[in-house]
Backbone as a chain_set.jsonl record, in Angstrom:
{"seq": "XXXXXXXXXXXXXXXXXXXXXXXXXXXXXXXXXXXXXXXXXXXXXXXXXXXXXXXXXXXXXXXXXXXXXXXXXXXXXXXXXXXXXXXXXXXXXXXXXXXXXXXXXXXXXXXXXXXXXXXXXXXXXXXXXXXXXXXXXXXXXXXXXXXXXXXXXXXXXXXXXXXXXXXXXXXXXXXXXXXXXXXXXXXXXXXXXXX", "coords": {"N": [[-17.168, 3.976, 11.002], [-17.091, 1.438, 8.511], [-17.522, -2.241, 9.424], [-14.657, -4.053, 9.998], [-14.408, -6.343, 9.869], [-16.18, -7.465, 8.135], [-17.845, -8.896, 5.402], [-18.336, -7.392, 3.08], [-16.642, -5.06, 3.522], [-13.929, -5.88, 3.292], [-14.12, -7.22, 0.4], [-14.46, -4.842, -1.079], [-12.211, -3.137, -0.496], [-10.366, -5.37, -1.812], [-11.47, -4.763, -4.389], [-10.561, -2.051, -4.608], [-8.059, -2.285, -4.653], [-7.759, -3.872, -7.332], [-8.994, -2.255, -9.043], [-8.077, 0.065, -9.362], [-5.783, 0.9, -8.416], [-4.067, -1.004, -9.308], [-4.32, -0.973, -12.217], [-2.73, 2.0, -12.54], [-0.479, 1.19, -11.124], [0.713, -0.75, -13.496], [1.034, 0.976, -15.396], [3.009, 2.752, -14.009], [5.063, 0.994, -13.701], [5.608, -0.129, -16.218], [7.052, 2.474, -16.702], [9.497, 2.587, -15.836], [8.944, 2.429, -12.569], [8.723, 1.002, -8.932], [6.641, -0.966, -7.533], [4.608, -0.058, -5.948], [1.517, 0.89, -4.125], [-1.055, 3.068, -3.755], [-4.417, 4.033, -1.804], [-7.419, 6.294, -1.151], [-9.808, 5.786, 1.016], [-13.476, 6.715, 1.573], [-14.499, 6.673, 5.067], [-17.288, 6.617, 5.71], [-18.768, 5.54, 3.477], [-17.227, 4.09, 1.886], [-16.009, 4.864, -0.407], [-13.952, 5.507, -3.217], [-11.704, 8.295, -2.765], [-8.968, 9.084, -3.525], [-6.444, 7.449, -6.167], [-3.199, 5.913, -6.447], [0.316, 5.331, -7.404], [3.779, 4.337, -7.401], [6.364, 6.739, -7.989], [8.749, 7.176, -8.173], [10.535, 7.611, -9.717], [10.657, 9.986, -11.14], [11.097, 11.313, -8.45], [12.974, 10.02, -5.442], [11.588, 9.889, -3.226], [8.557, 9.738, -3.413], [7.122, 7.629, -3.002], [4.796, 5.056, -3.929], [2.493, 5.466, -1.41], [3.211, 7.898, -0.411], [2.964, 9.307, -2.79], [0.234, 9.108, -3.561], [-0.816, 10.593, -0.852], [0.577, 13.297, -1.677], [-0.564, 14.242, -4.322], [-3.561, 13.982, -3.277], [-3.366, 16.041, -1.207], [-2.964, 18.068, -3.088], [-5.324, 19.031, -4.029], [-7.948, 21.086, -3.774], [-10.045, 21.3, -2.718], [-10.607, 18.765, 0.453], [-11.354, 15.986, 2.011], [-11.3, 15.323, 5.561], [-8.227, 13.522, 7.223], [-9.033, 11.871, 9.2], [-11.678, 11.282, 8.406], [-11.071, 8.788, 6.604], [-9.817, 5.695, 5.101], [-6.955, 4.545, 4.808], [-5.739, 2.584, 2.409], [-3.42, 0.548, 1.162], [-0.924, -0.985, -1.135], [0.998, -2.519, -0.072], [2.824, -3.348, 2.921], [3.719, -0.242, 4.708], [7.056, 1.074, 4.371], [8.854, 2.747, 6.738], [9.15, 5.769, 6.097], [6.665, 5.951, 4.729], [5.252, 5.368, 7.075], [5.518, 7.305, 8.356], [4.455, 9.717, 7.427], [1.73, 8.78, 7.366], [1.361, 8.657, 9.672], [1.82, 12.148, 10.458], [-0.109, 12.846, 8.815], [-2.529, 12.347, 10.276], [-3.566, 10.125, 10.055], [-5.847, 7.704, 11.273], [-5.614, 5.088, 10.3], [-4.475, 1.86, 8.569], [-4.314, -0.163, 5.844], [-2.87, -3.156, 4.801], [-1.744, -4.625, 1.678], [0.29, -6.679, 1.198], [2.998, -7.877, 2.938], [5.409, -6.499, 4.505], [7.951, -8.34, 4.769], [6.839, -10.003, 2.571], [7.334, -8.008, 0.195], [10.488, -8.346, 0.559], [10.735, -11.015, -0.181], [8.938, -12.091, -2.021], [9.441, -9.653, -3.922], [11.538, -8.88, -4.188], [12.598, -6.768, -2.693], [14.128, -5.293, -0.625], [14.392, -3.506, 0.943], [12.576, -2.179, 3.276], [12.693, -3.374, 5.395], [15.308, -3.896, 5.89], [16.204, -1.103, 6.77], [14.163, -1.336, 8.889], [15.641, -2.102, 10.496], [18.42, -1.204, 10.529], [17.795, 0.848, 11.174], [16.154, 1.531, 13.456], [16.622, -0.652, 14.877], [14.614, -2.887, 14.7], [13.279, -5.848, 14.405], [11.658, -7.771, 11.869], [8.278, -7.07, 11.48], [8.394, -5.843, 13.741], [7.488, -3.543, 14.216], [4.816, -1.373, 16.923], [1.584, -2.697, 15.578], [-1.233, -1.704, 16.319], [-1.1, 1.846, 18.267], [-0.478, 4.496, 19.873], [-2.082, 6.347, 17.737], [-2.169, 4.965, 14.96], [-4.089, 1.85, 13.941], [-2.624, -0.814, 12.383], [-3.414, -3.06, 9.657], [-3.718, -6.489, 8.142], [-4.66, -6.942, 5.126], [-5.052, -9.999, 4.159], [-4.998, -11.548, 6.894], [-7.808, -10.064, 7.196], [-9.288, -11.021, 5.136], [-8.649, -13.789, 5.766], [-10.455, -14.218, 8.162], [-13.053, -13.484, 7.35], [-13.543, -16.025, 5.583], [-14.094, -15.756, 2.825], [-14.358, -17.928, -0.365], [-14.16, -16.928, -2.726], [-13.337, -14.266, -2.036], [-10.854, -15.1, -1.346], [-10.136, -16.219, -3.754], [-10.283, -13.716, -5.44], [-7.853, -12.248, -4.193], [-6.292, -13.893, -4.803], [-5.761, -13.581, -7.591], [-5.087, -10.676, -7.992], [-2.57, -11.269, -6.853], [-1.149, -12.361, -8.666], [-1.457, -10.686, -11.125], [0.197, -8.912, -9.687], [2.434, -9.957, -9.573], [3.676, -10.331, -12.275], [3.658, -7.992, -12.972], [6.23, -7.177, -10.906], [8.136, -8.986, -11.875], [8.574, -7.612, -14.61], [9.033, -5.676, -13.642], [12.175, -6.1, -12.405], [13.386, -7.034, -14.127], [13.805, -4.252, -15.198], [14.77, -2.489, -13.442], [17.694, -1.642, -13.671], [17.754, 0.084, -15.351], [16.807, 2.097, -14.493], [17.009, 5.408, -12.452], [16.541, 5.164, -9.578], [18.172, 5.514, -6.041], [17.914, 3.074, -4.45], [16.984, 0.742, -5.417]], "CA": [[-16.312, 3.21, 10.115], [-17.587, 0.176, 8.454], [-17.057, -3.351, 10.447], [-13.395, -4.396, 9.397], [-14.522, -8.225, 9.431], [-17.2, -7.663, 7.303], [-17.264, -9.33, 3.876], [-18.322, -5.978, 2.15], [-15.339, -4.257, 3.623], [-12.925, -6.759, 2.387], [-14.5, -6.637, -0.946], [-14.021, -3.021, -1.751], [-10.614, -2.728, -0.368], [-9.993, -5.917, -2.837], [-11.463, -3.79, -5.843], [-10.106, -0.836, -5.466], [-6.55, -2.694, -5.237], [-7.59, -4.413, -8.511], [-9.604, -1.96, -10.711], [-8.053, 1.114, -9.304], [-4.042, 0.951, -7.9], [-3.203, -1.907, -10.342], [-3.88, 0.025, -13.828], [-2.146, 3.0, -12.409], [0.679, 0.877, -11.34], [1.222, -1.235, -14.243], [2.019, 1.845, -16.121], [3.974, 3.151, -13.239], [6.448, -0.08, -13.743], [6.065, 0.564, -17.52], [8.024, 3.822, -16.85], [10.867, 2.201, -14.375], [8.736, 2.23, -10.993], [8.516, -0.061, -8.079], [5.085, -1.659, -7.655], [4.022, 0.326, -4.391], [0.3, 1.806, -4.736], [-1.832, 3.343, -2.529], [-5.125, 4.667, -2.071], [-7.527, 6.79, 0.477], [-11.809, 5.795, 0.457], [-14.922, 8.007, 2.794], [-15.47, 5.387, 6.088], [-18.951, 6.418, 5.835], [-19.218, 4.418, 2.495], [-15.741, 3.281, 1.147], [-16.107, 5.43, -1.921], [-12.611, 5.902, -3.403], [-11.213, 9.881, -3.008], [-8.25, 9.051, -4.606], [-5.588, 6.083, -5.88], [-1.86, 6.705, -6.433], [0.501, 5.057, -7.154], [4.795, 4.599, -6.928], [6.996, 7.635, -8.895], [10.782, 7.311, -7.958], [11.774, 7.55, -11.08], [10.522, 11.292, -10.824], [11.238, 11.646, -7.173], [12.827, 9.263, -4.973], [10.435, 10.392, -2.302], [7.602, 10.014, -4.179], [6.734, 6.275, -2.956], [2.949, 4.844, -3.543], [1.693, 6.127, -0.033], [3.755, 9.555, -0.388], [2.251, 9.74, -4.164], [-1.069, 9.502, -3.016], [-0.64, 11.449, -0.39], [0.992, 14.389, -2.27], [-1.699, 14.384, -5.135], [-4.359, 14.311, -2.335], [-3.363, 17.424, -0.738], [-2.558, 19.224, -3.748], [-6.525, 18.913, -4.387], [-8.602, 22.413, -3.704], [-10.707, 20.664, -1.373], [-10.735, 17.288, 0.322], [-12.082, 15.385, 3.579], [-10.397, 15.404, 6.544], [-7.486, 12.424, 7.245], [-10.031, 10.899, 10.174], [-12.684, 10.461, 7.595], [-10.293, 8.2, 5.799], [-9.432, 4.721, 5.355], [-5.835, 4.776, 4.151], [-5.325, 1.221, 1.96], [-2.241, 0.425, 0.875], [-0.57, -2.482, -1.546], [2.427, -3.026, 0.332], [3.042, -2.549, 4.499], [4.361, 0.895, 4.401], [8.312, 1.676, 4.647], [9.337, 4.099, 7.969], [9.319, 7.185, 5.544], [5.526, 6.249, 4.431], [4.496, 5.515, 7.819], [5.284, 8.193, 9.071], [3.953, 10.32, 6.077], [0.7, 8.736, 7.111], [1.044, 9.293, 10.527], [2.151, 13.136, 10.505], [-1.562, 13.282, 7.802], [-3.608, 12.572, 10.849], [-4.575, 9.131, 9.684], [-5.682, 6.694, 12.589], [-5.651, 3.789, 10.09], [-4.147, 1.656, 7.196], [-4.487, -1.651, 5.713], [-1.845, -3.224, 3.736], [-2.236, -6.438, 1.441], [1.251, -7.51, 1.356], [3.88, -7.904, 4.028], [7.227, -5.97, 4.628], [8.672, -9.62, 4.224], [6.47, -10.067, 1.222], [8.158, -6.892, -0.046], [11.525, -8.602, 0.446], [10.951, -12.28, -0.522], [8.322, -12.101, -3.068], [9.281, -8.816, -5.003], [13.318, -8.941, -3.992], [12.639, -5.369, -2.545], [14.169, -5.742, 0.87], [14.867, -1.816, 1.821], [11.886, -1.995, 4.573], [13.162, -4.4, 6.502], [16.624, -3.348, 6.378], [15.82, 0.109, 7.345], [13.843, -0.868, 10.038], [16.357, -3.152, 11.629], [19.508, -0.735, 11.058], [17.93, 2.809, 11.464], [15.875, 1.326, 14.701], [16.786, -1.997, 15.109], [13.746, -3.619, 14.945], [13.124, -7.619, 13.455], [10.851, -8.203, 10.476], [7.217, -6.691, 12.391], [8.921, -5.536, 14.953], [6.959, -1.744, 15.486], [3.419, -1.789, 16.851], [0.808, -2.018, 15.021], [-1.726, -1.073, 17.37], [-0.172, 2.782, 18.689], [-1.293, 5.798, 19.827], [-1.961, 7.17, 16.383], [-3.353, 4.32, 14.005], [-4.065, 1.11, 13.51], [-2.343, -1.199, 11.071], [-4.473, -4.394, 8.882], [-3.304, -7.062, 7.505], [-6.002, -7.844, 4.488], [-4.922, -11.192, 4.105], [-6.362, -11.994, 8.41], [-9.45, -9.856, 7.08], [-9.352, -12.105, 4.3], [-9.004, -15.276, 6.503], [-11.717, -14.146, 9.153], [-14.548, -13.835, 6.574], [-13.422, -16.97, 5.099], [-15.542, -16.692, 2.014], [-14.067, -18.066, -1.53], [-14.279, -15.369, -3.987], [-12.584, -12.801, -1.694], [-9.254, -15.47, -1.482], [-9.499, -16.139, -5.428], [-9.573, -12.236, -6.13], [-5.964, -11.881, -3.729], [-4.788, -14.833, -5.674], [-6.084, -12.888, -8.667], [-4.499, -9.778, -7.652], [-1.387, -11.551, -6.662], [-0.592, -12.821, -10.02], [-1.155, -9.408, -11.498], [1.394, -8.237, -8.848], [3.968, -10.779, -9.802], [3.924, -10.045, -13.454], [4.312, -6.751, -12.582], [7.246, -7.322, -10.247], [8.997, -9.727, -12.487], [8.717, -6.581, -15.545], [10.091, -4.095, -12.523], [12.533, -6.567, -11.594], [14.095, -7.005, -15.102], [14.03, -3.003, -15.992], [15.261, -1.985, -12.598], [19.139, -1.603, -13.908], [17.909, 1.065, -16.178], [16.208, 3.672, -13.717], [17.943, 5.669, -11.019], [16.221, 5.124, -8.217], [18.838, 5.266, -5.159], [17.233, 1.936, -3.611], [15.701, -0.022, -6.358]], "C": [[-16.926, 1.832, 9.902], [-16.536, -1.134, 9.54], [-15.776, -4.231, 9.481], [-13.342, -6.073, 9.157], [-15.587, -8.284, 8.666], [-16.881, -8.329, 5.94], [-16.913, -8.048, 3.135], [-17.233, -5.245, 2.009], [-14.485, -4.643, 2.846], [-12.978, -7.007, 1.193], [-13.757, -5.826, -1.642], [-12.861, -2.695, -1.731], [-10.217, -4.01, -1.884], [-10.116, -4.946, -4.328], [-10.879, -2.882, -6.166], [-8.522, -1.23, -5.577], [-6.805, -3.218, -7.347], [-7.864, -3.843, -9.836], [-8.822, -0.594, -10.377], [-6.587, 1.433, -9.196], [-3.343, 0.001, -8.728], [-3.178, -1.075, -11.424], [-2.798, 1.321, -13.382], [-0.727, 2.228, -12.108], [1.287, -0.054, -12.47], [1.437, -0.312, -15.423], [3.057, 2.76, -15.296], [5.171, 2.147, -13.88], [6.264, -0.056, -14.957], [7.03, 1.455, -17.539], [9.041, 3.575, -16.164], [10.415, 1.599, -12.76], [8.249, 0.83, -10.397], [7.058, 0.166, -7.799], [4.344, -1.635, -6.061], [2.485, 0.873, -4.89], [-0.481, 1.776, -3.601], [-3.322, 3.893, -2.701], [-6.323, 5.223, -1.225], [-9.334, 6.741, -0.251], [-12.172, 6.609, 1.945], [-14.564, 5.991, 3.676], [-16.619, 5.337, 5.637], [-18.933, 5.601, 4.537], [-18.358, 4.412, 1.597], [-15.932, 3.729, -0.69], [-14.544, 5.648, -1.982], [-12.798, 7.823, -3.608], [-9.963, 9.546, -3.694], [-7.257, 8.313, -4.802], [-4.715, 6.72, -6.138], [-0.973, 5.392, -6.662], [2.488, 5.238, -7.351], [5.17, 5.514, -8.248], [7.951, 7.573, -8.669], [11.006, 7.605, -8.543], [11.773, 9.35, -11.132], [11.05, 12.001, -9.66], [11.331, 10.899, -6.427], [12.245, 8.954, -3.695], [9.331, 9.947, -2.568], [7.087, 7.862, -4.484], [5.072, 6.258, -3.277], [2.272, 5.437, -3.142], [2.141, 7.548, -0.43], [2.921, 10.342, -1.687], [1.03, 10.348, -4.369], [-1.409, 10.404, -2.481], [-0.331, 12.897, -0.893], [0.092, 14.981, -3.56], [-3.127, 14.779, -4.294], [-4.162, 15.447, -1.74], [-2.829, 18.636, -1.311], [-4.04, 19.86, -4.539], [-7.243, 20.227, -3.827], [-9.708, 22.022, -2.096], [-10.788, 18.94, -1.345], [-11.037, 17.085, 1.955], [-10.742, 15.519, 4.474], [-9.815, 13.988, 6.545], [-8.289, 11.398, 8.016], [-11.149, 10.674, 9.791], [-12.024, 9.36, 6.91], [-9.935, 7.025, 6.137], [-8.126, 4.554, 3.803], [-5.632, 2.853, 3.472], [-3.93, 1.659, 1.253], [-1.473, -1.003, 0.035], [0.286, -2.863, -0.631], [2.709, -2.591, 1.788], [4.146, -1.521, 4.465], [5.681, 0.393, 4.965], [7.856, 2.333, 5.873], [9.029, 5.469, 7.032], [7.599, 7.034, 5.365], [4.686, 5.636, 5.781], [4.463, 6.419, 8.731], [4.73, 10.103, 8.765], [2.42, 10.194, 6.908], [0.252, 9.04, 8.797], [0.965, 11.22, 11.017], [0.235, 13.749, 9.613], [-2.445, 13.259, 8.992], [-4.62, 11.07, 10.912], [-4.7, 7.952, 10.814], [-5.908, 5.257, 11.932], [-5.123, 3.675, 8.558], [-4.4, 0.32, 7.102], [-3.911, -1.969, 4.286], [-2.547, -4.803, 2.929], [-0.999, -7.17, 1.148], [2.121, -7.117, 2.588], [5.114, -7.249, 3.502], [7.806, -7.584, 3.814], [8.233, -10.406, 2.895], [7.441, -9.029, 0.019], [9.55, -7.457, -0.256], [11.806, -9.894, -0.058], [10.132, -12.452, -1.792], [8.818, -10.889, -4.622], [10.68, -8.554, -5.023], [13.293, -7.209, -3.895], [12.892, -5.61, -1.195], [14.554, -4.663, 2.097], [13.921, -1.787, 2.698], [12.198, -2.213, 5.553], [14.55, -4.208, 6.175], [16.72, -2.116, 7.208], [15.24, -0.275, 8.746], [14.82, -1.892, 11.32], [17.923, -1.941, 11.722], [19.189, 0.692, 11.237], [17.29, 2.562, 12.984], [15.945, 0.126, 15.429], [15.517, -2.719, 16.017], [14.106, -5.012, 13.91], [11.76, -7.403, 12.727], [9.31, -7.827, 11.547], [7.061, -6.683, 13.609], [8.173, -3.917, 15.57], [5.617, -1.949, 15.584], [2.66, -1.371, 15.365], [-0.796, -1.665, 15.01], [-1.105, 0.282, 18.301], [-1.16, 3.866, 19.04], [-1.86, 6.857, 18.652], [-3.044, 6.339, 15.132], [-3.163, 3.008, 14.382], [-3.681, 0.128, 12.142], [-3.532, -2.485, 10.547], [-4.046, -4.942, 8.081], [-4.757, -7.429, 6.332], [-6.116, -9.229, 4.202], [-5.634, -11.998, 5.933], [-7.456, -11.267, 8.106], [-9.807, -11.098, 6.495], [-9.94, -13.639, 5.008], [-10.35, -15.205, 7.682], [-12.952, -14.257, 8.516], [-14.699, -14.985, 6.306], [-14.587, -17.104, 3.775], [-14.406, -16.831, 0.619], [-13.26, -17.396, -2.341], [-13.509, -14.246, -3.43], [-10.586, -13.757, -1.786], [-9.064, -15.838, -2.853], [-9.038, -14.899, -6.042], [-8.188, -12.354, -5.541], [-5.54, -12.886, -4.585], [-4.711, -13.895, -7.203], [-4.917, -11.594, -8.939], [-3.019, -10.098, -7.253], [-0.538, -11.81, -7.85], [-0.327, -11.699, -10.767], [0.153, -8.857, -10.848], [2.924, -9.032, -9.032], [4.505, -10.45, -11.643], [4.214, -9.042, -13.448], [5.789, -6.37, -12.103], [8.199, -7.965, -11.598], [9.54, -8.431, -14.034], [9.635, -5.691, -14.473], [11.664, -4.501, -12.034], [14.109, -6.826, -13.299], [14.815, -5.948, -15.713], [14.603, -2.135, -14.9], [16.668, -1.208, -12.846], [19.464, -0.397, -14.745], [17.453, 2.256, -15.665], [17.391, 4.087, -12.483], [17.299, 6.041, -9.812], [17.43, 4.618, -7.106], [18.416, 3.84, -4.836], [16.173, 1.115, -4.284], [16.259, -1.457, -6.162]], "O": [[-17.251, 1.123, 10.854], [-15.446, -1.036, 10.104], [-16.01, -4.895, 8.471], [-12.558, -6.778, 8.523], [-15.999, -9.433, 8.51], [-15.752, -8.287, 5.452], [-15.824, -7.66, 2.712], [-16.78, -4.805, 0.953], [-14.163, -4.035, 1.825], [-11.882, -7.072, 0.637], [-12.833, -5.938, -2.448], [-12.317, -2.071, -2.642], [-9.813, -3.507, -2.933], [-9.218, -4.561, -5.077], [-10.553, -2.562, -7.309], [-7.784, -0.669, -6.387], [-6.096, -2.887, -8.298], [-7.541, -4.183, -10.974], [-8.92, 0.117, -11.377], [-6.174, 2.304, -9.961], [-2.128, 0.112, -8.892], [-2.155, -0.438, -11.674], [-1.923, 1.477, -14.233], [0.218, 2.59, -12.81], [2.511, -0.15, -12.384], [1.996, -0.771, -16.419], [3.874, 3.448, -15.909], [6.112, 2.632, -14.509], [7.432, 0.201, -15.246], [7.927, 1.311, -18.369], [9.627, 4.592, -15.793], [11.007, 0.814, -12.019], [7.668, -0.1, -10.956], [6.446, 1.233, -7.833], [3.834, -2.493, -5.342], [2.364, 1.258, -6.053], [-0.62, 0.902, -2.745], [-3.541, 4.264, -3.854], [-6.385, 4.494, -0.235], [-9.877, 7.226, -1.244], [-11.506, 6.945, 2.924], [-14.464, 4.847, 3.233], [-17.115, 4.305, 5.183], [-19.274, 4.484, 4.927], [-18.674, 4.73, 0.45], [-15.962, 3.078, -1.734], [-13.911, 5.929, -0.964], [-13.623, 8.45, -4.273], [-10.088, 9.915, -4.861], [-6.68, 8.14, -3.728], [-4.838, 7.943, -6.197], [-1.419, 4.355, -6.172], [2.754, 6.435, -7.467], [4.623, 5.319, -9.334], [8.401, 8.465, -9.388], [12.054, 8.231, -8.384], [12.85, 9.945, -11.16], [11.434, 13.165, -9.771], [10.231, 10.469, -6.081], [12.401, 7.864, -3.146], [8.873, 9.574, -1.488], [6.867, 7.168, -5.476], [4.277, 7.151, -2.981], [1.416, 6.05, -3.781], [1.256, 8.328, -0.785], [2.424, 11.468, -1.689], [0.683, 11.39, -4.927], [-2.163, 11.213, -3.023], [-1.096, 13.752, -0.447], [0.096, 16.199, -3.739], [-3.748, 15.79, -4.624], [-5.223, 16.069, -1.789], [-2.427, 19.676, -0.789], [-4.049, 20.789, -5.346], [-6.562, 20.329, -2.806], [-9.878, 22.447, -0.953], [-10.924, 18.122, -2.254], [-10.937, 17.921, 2.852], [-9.573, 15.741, 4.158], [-10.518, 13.117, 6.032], [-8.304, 10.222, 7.651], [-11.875, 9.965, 10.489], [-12.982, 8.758, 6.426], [-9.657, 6.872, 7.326], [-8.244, 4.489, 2.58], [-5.381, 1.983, 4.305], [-3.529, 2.774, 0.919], [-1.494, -2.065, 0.658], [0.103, -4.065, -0.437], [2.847, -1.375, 1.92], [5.316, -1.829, 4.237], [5.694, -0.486, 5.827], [6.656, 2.494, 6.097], [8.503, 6.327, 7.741], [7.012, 8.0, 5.852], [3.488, 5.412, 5.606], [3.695, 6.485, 9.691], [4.667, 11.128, 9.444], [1.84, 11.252, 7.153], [-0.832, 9.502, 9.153], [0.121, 11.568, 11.843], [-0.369, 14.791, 9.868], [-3.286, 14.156, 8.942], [-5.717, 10.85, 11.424], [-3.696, 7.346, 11.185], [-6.288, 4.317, 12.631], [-5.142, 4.52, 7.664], [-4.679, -0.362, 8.088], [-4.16, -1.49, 3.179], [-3.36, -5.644, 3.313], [-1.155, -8.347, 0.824], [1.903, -6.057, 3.175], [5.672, -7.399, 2.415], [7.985, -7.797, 2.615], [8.941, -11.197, 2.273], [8.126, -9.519, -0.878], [10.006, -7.102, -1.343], [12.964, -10.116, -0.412], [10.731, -13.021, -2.705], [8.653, -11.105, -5.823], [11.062, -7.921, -6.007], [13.802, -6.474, -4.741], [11.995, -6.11, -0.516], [14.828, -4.729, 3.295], [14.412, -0.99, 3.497], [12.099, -1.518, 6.564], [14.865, -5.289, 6.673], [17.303, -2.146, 8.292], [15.683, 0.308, 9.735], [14.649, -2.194, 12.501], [18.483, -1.812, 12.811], [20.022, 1.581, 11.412], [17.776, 3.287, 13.852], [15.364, -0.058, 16.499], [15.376, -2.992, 17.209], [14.918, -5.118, 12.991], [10.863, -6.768, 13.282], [9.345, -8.511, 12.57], [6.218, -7.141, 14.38], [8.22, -3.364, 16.669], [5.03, -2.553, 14.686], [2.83, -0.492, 14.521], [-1.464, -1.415, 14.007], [-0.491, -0.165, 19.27], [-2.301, 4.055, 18.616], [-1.995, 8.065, 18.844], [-4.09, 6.72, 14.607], [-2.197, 2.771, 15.107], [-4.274, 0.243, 11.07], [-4.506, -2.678, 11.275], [-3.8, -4.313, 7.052], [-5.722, -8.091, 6.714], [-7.238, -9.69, 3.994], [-6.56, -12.806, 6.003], [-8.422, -11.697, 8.736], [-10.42, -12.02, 7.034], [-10.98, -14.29, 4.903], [-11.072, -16.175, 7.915], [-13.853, -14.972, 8.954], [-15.804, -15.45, 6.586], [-15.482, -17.931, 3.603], [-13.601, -15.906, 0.5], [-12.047, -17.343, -2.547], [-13.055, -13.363, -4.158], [-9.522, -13.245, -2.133], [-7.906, -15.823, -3.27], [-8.061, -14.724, -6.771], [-7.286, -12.563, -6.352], [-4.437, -12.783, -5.121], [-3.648, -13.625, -7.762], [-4.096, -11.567, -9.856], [-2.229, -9.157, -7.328], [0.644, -11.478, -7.934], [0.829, -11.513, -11.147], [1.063, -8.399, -11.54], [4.073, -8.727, -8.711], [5.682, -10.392, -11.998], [5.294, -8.864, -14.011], [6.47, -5.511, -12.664], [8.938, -7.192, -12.207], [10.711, -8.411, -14.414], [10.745, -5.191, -14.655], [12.376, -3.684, -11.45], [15.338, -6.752, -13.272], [15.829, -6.056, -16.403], [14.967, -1.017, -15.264], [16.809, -0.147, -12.238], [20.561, 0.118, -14.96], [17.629, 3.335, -16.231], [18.238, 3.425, -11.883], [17.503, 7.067, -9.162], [17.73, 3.426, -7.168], [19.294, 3.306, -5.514], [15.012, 0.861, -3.962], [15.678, -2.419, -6.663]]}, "num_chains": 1, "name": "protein.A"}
């Protein structure tokens, strides 16, 4: 698996949020959906296998991670889950981490926070869920476990410390707010249980 403090790493995961899980979700939230997106690259050389991103409006199951996921293993052939570096826009929900644990996957790396999720995008079902179905507090379950590792890309981000990788997230953040603010206006008209 490439070196997770590397610049390169942090790179690629940036791109494929920006050229690959953004277009797919800014016509997701065209159609009603929440602005989850996911997507699964080779370790050996962070090639994208395949992006994804949120469907509720189709299936309220059918989050980002689950999307991905469910397109990915409807594929004829595909790598095994422990070749895989699971990225993710958004620190999975309970339902999509345990989606990604049940796949086999010993890793993910999110670029926003649960509490991002609830303060930035006024989506605050993570962190409710995980405080009244297991009563945990706001990054309250490991994320270090027998199973995977979680990653914040924002401490990759800060460990490289180079420039250009914190202008793309601002880059990518702005995209994600224009997004939100469209999902946030058209919400009233989809039926997603939990929008």
């Amino acid at each position: 698996m490439p070196d997770q403090t590397s610049s390169a790493m942090v790179a690629r995961l940036l791109d494929v949020i920006e050229n690959e899980i953004v277009p797919l979700t800014e016509r997701g939230v065209a159609a009603g959906n929440k602005v989850f997106g996911a997507a699964l690259l080779r370790k050996s050389d962070l090639s994208l296998v395949i992006a994804g991103t949120n469907d509720e409006t189709d299936n309220p199951l059918w989050h980002g991670e689950i999307n991905t996921l469910r397109q990915f293993y409807e594929r004829p052939e595909r790598p095994s889950t422990r070749e895989l570096i699971f990225l993710t826009t958004h620190e999975p929900c309970t339902l999509c981490m345990s989606a990604i644990t049940w796949a086999g996957f010993d890793n993910f790396y999110y670029f926003y926070s649960h509490e991002d999720s609830r303060d930035a995008f006024a989506i605050p079902h993570d962190l409710v869920i995980l405080k009244e179905l297991f009563g945990l507090e706001p990054g309250g379950y490991r994320r270090r476990n027998e199973f995977w590792t979680a990653y914040a890309i924002d401490d990759l981000i800060a460990a490289v410390d180079q420039p250009e990788l914190s202008a793309q997230r601002d880059r990518i953040r702005r995209q994600y707010d224009a997004m939100s603010d469209q999902y946030q206006k058209s919400k009233g008209d989809n039926n997603i249980p939990l929008n």
